[in-house]
LUMLUM-598867 format. One record per atom (N, C-alpha, C): residue in three letters; x, y, z. Coordinates in steps of 0.05 Angstrom, whole numbers, plus 5000, padded with zeros to 4 digits. Atoms other than C-alpha are relative to their C-alpha. Example, Ala and Ser with C-alpha at 12.3 -4.5 7.8 and 13.67 -1.06 7.14 Angstrom:
LUMLUM-598867
ala501849765000ala524649105156ala501850245000ser498449764999ser527349795143ser498550225014
This chain:
LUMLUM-598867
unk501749765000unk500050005000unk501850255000unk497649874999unk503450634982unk499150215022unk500749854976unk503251265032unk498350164992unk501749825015unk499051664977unk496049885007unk502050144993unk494051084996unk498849925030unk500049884975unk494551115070unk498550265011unk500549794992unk493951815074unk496450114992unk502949995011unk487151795032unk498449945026unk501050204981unk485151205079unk499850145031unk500549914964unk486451535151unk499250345001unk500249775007unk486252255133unk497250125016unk502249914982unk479152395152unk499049865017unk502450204976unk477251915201unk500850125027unk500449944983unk476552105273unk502449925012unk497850214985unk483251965322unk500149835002unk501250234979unk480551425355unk499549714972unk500650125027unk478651125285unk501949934985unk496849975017unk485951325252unk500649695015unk498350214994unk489250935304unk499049684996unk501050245005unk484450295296unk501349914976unk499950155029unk485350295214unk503950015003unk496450115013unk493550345220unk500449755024unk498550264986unk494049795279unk498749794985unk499850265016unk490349305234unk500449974976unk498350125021unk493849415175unk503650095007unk496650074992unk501449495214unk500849965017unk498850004975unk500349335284unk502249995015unk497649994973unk506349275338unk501850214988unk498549805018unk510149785278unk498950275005unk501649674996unk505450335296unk501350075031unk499850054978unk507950605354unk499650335014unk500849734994unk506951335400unk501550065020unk497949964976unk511651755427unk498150115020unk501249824975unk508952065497unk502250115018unk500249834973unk510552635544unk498849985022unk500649934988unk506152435583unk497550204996unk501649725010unk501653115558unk497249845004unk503050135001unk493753055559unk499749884969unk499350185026unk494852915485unk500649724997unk499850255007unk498452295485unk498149885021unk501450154976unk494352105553unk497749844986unk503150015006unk488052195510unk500849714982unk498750125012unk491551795458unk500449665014unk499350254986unk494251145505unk497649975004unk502649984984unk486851125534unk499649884978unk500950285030unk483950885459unk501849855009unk497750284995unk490350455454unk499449795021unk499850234966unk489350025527unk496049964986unk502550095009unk482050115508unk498449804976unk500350155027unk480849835438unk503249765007unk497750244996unk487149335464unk501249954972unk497749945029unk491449605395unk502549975014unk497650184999unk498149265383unk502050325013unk498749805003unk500950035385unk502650055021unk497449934986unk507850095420unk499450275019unk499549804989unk506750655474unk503150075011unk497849854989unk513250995497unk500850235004unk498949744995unk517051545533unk502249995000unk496150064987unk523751785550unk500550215020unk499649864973unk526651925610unk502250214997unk497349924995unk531552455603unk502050125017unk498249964976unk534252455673unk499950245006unk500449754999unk531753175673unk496750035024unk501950055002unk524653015692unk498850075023unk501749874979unk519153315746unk499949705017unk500950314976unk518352705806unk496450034986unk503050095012unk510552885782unk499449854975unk500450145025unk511352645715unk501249735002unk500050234992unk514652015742unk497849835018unk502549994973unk508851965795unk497549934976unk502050095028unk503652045726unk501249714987unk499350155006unk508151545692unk498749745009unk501650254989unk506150955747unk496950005001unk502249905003unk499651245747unk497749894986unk501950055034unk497251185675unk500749635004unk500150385003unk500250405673unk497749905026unk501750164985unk496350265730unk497250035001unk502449935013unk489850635714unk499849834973unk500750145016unk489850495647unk501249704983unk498650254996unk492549815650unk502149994962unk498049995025unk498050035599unk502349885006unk497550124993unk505049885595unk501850174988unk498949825017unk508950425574unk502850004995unk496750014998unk516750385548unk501250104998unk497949855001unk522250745576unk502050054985unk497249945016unk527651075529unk501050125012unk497749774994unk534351365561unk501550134979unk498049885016unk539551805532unk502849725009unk498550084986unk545751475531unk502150075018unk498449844973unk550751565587unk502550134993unk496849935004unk557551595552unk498850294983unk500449795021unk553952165508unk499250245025unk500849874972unk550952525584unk502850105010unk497050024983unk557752465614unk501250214982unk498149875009unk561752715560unk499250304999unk500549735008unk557053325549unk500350185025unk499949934965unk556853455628unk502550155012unk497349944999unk563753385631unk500950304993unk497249825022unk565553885577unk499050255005unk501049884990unk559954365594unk497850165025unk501549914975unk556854365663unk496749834997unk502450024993unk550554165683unk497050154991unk502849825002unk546954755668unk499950124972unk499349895025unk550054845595unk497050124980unk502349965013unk542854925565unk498850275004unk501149734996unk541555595593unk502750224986unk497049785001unk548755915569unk498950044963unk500249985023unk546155875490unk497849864988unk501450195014unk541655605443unk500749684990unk498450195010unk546455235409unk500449755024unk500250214976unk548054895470unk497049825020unk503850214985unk540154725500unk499249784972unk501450185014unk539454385428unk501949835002unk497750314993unk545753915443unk499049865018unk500850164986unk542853725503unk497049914998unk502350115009unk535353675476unk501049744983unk499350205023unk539453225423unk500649805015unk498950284987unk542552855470unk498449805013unk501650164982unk537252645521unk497049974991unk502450045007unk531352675473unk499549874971unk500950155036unk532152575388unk502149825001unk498150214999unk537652125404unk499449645004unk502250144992unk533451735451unk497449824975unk501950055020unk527551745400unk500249884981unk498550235032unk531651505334unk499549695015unk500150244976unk532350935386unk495949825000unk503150164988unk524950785403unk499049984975unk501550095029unk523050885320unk501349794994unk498450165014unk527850335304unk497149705002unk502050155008unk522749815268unk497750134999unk501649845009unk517150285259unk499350074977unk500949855033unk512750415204unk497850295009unk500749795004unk508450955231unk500050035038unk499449814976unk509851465284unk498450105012unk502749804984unk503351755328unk501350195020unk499049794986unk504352365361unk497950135009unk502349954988unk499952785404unk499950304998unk498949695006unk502553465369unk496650094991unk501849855009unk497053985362unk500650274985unk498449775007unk497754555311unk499850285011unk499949764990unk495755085357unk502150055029unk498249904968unk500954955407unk502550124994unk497149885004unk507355325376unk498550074965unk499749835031unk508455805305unk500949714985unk498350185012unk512555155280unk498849674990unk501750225012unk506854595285unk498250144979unk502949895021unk501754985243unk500649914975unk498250115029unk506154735185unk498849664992unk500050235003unk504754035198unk497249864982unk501850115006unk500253565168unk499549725017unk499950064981unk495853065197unk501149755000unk497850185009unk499352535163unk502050054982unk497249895016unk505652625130unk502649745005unk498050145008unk511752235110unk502550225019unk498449804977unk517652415156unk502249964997unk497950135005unk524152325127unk503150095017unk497250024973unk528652485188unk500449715006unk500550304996unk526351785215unk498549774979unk501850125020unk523251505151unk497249795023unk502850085003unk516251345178unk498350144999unk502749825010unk509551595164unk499349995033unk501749894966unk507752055232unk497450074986unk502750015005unk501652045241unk498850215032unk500549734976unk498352785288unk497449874999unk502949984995unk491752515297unk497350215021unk501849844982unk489453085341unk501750244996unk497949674992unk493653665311unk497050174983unk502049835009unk486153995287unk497949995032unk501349994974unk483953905359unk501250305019unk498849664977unk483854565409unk500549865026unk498850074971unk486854415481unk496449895013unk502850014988unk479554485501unk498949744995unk501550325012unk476653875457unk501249835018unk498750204981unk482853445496unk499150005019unk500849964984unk480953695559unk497049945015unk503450085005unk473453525552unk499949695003unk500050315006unk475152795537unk502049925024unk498650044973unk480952775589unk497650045033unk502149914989unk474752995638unk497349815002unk502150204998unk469752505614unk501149725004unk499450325005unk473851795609unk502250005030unk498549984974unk477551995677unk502749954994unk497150174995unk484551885653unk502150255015unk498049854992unk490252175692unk502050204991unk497649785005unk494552825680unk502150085028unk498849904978unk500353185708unk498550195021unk501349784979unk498053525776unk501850224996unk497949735000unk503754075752unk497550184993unk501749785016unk497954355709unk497750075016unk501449804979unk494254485770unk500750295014unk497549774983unk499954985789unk500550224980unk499449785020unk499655355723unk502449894980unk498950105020unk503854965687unk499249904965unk502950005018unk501254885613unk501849674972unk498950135014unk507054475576unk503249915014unk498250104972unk511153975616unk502449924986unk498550115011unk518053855595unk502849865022unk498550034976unk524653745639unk499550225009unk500349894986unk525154015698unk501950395002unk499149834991unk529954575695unk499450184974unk500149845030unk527354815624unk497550035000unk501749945005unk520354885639unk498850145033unk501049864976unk516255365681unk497050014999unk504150065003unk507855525700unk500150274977unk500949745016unk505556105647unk498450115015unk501149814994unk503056735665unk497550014986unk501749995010unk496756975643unk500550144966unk500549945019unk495557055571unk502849944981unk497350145014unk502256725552unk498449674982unk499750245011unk502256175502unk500549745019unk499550284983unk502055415530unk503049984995unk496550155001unk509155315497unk501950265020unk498249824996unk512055975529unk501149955022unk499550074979unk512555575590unk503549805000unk497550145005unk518755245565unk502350084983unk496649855021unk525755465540unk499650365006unk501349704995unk523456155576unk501850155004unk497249785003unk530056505569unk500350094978unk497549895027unk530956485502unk497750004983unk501849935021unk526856745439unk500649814973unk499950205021unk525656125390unk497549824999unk503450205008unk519455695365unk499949815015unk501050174973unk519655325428unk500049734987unk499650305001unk522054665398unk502449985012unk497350174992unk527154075420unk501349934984unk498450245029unk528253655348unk498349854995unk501350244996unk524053185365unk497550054966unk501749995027unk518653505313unk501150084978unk498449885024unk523253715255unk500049804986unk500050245018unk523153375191unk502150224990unk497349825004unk530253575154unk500450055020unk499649894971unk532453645227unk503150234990unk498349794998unk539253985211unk499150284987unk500949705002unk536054565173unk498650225010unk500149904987unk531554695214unk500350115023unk499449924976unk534354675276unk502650254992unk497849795006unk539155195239unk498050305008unk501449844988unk532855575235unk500150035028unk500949984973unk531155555308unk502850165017unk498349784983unk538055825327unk500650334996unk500149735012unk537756435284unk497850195005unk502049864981unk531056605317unk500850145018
């Protein structure tokens, strides 16, 4: 089936519907990154529910809120999931640690995307390996830089077909459904927190700030890590020149 035929095929069907028609024509290959976020929450919820083959996974990047480890056990035990951990690796931690401190992510751009690289698209390459399609819980009103996306698309950083099944959804719609099917979020976003990332790179937003402005709040750039870039080196060229 080619991806011109895919994209026909899932294109307009409902999330919940998408993910059904790709786990029974590529099950255990389909798989979804998670943060954690009410997005992927909403996301894993079908998945455990409809009992689809779909790979859930996160990654830890040793950066991480104790709450979002706390959600972590949470969700597997609520929604009788199983979710799998990706690290960075260590000799790649160490060396960067080593060479620039602990806190190197606040001294430059350049430097917060070495360590987003290290402990997150590094990671990720990692968890796509055997994958044919990628789910993600990206919405295009949460940053200038998703609005670009489509809701399926061919992704040739990691060659698989990602698949945004809820990037035409408002926070609100999620929120509504997170609310009715009881599934668990971070308690940060009781505190004003709006977009949870590591700990020392994300803060609560003020009023009338953007959900993403809560993260990378030093520095003026489209509030990505890598993780969503297709051509990752050009754009992330963009993102430093911001």
């Amino acid at each position: 089936m080619s991806f011109e035929e895919i994209q026909a095929n899932v294109q307009m069907l409902h999330a919940e519907e998408g993910l059904k028609w790709l786990n029974n024509h590529f099950g255990a290959t389909v798989k979804l990154s998670s943060a954690l976020g009410p997005e992927a929450q909403l996301l894993t919820y079908w998945i455990s529910q409809n009992h689809l083959q779909t790979e859930v996974f996160t990654i830890d990047t040793g950066r991480l809120f104790q709450e979002t480890y706390d959600l972590l056990e949470l969700t597997n035990t609520i929604l009788k999931s199983n979710i799998k951990v990706y690290y960075p690796d260590t000799r790649t931690i160490e060396k960067m640690v080593s060479r620039k401190g602990p806190n190197s992510f606040y001294h430059s751009i350049e430097n917060r995307i070495e360590c987003c690289d290290a402990r997150k698209v590094m990671p990720l390459k990692r968890a796509l390996t055997g994958a044919t399609v990628w789910v993600t819980g990206v919405r295009a009103d949460q940053s200038h830089s998703r609005t670009h996306m489509k809701k399926i698309e061919w992704n040739e950083t990691y060659n698989v077909i990602k698949y945004n099944p809820l990037l035409d959804w408002s926070a609100e719609q999620v929120l509504d459904l997170i609310d009715e099917f009881n599934i668990p979020t971070n308690t940060l976003y009781r505190q004003g927190y709006a977009s949870i990332g590591c700990q020392p790179c994300t803060r609560a937003i003020r009023p009338g700030e953007d959900e993403r402005s809560g993260r990378w709040w030093w520095e003026n750039s489209h509030k990505e890590c890598g993780l969503h870039v297709n051509h990752a080196t050009a754009e992330v060229q963009e993102l430093i020149k911001t």
